[in-house]
N, C-alpha and C positions, 0 to 999 in steps of 0.2 A: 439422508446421505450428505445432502449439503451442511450440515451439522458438523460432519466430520473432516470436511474439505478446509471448513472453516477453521476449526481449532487447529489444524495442520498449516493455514496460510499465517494465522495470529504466532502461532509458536515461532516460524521460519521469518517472521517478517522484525519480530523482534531479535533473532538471531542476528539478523541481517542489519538492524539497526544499527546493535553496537559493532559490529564488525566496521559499518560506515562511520561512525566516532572514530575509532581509531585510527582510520585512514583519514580522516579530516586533519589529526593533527600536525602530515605533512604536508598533506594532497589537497591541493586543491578544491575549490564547489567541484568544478566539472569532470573535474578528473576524477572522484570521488562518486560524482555519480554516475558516470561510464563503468565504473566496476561493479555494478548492479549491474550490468548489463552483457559486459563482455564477454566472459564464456559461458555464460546461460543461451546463447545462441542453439550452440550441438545438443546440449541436455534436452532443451525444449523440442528440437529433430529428433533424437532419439524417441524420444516419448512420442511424438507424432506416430513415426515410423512403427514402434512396437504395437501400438492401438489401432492403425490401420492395418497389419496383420492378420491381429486378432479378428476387428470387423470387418475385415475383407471391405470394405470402402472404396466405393472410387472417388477420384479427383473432385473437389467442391467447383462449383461456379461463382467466381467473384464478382460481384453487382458494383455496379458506380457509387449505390447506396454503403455496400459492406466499404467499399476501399475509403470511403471517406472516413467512415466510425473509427476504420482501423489508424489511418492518419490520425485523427482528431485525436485518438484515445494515447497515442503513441509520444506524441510529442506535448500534451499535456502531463503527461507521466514523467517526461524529464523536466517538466519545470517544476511540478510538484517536488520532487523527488531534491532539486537542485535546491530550494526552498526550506525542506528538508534538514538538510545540511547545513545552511545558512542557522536555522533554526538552532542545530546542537549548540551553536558559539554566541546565541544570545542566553542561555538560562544551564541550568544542568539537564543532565542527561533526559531524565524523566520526566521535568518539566517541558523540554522540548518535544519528546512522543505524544504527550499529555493533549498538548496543544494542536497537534496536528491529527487528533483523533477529533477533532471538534467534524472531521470529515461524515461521520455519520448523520448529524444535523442536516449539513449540509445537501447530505444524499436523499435524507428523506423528502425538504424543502421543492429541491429541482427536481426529482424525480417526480413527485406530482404535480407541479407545477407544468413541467416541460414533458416528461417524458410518459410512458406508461402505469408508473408504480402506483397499487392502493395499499393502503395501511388500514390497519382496523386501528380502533381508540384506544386498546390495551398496547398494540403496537407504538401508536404515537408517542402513547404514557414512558415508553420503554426506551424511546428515542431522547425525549425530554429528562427522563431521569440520568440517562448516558452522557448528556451535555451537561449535567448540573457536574457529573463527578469529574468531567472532564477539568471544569471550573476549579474543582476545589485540588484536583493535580496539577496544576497547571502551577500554585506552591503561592497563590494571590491571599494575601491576610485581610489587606486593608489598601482602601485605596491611594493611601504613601506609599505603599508599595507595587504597584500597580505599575507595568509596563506596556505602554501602549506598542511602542514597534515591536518587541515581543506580541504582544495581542495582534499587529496586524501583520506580521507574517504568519504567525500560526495560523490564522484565519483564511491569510490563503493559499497553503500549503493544504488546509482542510479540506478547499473548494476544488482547487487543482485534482490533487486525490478522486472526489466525489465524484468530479467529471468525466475523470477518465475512467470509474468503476462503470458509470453509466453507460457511456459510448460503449465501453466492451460489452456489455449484456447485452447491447442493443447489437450491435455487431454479431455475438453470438447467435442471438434468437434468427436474425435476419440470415444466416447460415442455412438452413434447413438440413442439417446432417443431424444423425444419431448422440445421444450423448453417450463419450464424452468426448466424441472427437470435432465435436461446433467451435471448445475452450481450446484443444487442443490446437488447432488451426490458429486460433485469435492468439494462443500464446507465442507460437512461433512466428509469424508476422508480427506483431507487434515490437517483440524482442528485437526482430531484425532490421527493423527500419529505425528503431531507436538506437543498437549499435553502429547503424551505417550512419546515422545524422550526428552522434557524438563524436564517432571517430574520423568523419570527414574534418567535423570544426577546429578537432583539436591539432590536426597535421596540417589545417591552414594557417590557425590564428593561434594554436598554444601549443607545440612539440614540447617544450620544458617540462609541462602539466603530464604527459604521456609518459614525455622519458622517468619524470617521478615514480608515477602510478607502476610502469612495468619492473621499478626496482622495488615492488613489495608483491611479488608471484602468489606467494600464498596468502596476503589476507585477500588481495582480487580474487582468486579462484572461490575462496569461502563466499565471500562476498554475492561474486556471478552465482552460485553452486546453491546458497539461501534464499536467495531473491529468487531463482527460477522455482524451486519446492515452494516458494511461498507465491508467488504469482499462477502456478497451478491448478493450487489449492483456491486462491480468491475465483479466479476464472471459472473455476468448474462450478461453485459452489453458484457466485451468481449468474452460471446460465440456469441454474434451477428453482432460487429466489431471489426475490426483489432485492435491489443494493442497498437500500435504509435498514432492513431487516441483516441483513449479511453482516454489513458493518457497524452495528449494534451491537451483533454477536461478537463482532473479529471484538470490540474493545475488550474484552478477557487479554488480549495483547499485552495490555498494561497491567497485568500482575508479572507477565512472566519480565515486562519491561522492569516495574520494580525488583524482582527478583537479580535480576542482572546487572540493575545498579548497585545493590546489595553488595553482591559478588565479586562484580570485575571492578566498576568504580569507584568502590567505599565509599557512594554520597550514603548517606542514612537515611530511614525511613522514619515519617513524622507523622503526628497522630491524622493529620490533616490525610494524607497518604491513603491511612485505612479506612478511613471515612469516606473516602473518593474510590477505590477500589471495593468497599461493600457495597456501596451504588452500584458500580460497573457488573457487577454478578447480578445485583436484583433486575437493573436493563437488562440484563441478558436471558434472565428466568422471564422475565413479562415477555422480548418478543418470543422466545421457545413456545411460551404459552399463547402468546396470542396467534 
């Protein structure tokens, strides 16, 4: 099942990408990254509310432990995310997703380092070959052309990301509710504390940045509306496996990412491209397998 959660948060999350390009070219970093956020609020209650229903659920117990994961995981997320963004306006499009998929590395590295995660060595292998392709998406020929602020934002846009996949599974697990209502909880919280810390900052120290954002209703709603379907999806998938493996998988991201550059931004695909997205399937066939 987590399989499926997965390919649904990768689909959504590249949706959601380009939808954040296009709002970048008037809007603001921060404003830009609050509409990730802003009406995904009720979507993610709704879905709560539908699931506890069903499971007839009662009310979870918040631990000092959960509230912290959820903080940590929450406001790592907009810096990630803000980073992100930053990222579209150093490279193109693709090169920019490219680079901030290096996150699955990075997942595998801290999550056994720091956290609980084990990997088998077909796993690792799958980890490592996903980094190579990232490398060669990333659109680096030679090192004249090599972009190191490029290389170091992506990098920690990657970390950012990793960290806050990790916090959330840890947060999840530490739940002790039924699946899928552990994710479901973590998503709503999460969402909410990260609209209330955007939308605080931006009516203290940017209303310009707001008043921009709420003169485009419809790319924000796509925007909020992809992000919550694709945060769903990641959330449920890694309460069920480890985050190195999940985001291994999620990198299939980056076809439907080339696909859309394709499409909407007519950058071209180059042989370099294909060669870095038939990696990114064989990563994804090795962790399936391992």
């Amino acid at each position: 099942m987590w399989i499926w959660f997965t390919v649904l948060a990768a689909f959504m999350q590249a949706l959601r990408n380009a939808l954040q390009k296009q709002l970048s070219i008037d809007v603001p970093v921060m404003g830009v990254t609050l509409a990730r956020f802003l009406y995904a609020g009720p979507l993610a209650a709704l879905y709560l509310i539908l699931l506890s229903q069903h499971f007839d659920s009662p009310l979870p117990t918040f631990t000092w432990q959960f509230s912290g994961y959820i903080i940590a995981a929450a406001l790592m997320q907009i810096l990630a995310t803000a980073l992100m963004v930053v990222l579209f306006k150093q490279q193109n499009y693709a090169i920019g997703v490219g680079l901030a998929k290096s996150e699955a590395i990075f997942a595998a590295v801290l999550g056994v380092l720091f956290f609980t995660s084990t990997i088998s060595p077909l796993g690792w292998l799958g980890v490592i070959v996903g980094a190579f392709a990232v490398f060669l998406l990333s659109g680096i020929r030679s090192w004249r052309g090599f972009s190191l602020q490029t290389l170091s934002i992506g990098s920690a846009c990657g970390a950012a990301f990793a960290l806050t996949s990790l916090w959330i599974r840890e947060a999840s697990l530490s739940l002790g509710l039924a699946f899928p209502l552990n994710a479901a909880w973590v998503l709503l919280l999460v969402i909410t504390l990260q609209t209330l810390v955007l939308l605080t900052w931006l009516l203290v120290r940017d209303r310009q940045t707001l008043k921009i954002l709420m003169g485009k209703p419809k790319l924000t709603m796509l925007t909020s509306f992809c992000s919550c379907v694709g945060s769903l999806g990641w959330f449920t998938a890694m309460s069920l496996e480890t985050v190195p493996l999940v985001k291994t998988l999620g990198q299939i991201e980056v076809f439907f990412t080339l696909i859309i550059s394709m499409l909407i931004f007519k950058e071209p695909l180059k042989k370099q491209d294909l060669l870095g997205l038939g990696l990114v399937v064989i990563a994804a066939v090795m962790v399936l397998w391992a």
